[in-house]
C-alpha positions as a LaTeX table, in Angstrom:
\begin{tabular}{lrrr}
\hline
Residue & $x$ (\AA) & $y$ (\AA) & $z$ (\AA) \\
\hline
Unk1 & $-12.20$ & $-2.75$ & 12.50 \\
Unk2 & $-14.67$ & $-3.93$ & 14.65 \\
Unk3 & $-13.67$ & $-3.35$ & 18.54 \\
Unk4 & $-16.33$ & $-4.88$ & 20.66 \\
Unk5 & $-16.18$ & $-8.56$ & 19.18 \\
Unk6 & $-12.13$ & $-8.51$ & 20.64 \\
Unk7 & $-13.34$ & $-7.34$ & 23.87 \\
Unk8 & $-15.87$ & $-9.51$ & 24.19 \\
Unk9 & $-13.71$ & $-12.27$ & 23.71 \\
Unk10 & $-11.01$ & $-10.91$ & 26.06 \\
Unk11 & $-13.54$ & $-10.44$ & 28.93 \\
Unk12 & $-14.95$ & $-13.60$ & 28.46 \\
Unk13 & $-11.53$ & $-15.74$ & 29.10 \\
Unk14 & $-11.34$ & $-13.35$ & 32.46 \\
Unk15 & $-14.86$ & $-14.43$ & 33.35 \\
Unk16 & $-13.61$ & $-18.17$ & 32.32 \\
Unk17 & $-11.04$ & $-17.75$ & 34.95 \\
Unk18 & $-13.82$ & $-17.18$ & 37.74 \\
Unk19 & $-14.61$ & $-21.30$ & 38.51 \\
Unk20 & $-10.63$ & $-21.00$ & 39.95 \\
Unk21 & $-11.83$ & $-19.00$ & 42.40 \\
Unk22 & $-13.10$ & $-22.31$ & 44.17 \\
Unk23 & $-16.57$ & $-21.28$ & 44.91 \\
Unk24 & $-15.01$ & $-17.84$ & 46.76 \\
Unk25 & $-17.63$ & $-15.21$ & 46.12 \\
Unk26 & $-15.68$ & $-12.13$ & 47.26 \\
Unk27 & $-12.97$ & $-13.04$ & 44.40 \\
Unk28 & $-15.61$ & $-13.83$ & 41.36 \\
Unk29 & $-17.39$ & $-10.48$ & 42.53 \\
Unk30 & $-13.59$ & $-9.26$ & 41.94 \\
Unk31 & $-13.49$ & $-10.62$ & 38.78 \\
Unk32 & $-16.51$ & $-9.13$ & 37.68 \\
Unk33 & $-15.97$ & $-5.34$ & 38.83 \\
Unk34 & $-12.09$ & $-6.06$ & 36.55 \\
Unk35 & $-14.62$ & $-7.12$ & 33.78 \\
Unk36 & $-16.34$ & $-4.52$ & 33.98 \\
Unk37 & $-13.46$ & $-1.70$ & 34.48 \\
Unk38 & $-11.63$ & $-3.35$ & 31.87 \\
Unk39 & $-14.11$ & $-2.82$ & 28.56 \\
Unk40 & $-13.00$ & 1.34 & 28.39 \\
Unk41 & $-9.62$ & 0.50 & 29.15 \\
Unk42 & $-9.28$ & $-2.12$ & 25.81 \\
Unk43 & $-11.56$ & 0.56 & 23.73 \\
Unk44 & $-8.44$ & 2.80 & 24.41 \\
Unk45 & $-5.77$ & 0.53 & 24.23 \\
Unk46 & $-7.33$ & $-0.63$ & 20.91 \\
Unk47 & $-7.40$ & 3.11 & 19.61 \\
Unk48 & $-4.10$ & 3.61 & 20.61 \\
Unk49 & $-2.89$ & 0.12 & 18.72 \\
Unk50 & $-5.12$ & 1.81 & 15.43 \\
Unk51 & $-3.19$ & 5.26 & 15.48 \\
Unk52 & $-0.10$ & 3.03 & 15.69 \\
Unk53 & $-1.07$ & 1.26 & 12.67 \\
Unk54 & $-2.68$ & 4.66 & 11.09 \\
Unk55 & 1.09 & 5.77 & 11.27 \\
Unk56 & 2.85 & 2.86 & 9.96 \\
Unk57 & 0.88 & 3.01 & 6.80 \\
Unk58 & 1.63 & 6.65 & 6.63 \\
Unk59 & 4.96 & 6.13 & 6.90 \\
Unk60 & 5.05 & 3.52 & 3.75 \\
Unk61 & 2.62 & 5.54 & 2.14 \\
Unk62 & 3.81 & 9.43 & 1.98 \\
Unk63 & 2.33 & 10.45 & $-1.42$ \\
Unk64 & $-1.24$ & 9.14 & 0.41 \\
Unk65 & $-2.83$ & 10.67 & 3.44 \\
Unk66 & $-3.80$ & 8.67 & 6.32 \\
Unk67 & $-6.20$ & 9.19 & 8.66 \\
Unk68 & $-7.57$ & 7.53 & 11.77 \\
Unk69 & $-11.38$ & 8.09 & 11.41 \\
Unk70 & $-14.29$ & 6.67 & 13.86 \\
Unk71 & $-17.61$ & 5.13 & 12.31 \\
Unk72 & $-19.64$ & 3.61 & 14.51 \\
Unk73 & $-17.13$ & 3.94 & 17.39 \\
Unk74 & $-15.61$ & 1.93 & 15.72 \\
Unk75 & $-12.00$ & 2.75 & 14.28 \\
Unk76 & $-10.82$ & 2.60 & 10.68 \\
Unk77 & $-8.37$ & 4.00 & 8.36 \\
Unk78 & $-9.31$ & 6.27 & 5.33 \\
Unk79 & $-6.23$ & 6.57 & 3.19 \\
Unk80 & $-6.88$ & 9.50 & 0.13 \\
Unk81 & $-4.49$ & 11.12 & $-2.28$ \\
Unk82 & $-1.76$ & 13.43 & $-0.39$ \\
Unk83 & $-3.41$ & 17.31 & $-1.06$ \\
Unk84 & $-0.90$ & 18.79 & $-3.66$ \\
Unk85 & 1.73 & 21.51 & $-2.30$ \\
Unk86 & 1.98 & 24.36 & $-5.06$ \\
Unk87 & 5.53 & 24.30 & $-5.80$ \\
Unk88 & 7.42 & 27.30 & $-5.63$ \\
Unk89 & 9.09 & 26.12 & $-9.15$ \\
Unk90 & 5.83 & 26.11 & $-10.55$ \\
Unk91 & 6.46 & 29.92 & $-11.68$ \\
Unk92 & 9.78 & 28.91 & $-13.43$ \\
Unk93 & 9.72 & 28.73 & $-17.59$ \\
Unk94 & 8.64 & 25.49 & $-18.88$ \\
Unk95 & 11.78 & 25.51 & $-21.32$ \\
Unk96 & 13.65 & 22.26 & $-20.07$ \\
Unk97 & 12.60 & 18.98 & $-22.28$ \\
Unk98 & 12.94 & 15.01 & $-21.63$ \\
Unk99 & 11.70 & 12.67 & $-24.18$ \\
Unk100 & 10.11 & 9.96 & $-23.17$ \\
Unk101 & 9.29 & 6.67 & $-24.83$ \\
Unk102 & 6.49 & 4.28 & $-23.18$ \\
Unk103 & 4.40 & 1.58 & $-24.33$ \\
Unk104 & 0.99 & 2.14 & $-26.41$ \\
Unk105 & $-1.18$ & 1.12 & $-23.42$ \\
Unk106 & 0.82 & 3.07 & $-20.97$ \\
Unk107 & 0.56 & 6.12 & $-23.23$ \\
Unk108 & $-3.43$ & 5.44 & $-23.59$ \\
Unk109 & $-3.60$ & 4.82 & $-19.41$ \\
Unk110 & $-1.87$ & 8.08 & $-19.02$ \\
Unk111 & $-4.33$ & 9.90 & $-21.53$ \\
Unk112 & $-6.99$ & 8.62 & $-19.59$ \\
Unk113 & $-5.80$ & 9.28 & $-16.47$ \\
Unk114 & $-5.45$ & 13.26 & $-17.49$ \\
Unk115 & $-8.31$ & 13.32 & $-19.22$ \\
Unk116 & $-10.52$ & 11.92 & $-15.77$ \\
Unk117 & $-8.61$ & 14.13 & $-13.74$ \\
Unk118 & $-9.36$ & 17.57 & $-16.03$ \\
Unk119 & $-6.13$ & 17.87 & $-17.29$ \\
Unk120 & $-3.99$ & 18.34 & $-20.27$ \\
Unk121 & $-1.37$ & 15.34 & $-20.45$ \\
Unk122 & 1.98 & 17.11 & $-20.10$ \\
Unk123 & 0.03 & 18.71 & $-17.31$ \\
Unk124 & $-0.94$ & 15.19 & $-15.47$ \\
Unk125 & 2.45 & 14.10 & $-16.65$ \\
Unk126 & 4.06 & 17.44 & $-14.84$ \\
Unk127 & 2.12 & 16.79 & $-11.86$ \\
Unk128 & 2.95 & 13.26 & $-11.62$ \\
Unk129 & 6.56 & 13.01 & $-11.61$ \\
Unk130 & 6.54 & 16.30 & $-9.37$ \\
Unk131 & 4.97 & 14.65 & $-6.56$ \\
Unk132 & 7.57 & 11.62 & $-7.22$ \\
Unk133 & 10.34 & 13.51 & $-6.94$ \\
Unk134 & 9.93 & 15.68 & $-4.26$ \\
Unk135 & 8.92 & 12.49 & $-2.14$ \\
Unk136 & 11.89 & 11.77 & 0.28 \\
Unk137 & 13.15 & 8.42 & 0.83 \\
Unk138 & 14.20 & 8.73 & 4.31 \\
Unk139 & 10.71 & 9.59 & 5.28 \\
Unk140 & 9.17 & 8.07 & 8.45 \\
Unk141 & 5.99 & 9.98 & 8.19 \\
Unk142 & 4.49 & 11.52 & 11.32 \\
Unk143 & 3.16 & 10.34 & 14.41 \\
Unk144 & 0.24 & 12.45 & 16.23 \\
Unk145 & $-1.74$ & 11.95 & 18.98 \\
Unk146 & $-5.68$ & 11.97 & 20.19 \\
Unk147 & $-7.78$ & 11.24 & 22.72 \\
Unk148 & $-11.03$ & 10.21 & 22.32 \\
Unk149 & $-13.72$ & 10.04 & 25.30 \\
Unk150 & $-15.73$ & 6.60 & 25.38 \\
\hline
\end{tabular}
């Protein structure tokens, strides 16, 4: 998201504002020096409004992580597959068994899918529905907070 195009526009409608002034000098100098002290203030605020929405996402998102990343000074979300958690129960006996019946192309998207990822089917498979069902549906993901110097 590009920052400086929103507080262009916002400084301009406070400049706009200036003519009310009726000629006064003193108050459009005013005006100017708010101008002025305003641009770091809205580069914050706007930061602050992008961790907000950083968060939100997280929080409908929690098998994805979410971060708030600058490019350009500029802020902007990169959203990448959650790292996997070893599981504890990963050491237990594969002995338990579900059957399973899917469609053809769902069987042939889920071969692909293991085979791009380097792994054995019932391993994908295994890997898959863990991270389903140890995601909890009461979660509100995280909030954290940084400052950033302009």
């Amino acid at each position: 998201m590009q920052l400086q195009p929103v507080i262009n526009s916002v400084q301009a409608v406070l400049i706009g504002q200036g003519p009310l002034a009726g000629g006064d000098v003193a108050v459009e100098e005013a005006i100017e020096h708010l101008v002025n002290a305003l641009g770091p203030a809205l580069r914050q605020a706007a930061m602050e409004l992008a961790d907000q929405a950083a968060c939100e996402v997280r929080a409908q998102l929690p098998d994805r992580q979410v971060d708030l990343v600058l490019s350009e000074g500029d802020p902007s979300l990169r959203i990448t597959e959650a790292p996997t958690v070893v599981d504890v129960a990963s050491t237990e006996d594969l002995d338990a068994r579900i059957t399973l019946r899917v469609t053809p192309t769902l069987k042939n998207l889920i071969e692909d899918a293991a085979e791009t990822a380097g792994a054995s089917v019932n391993g994908w498979v295994l890997d898959a529905l863990s991270k389903r069902a140890r995601k909890s549906p009461s979660s509100h993901g995280f909030r954290t907070t940084h400052s950033f110097d302009l």
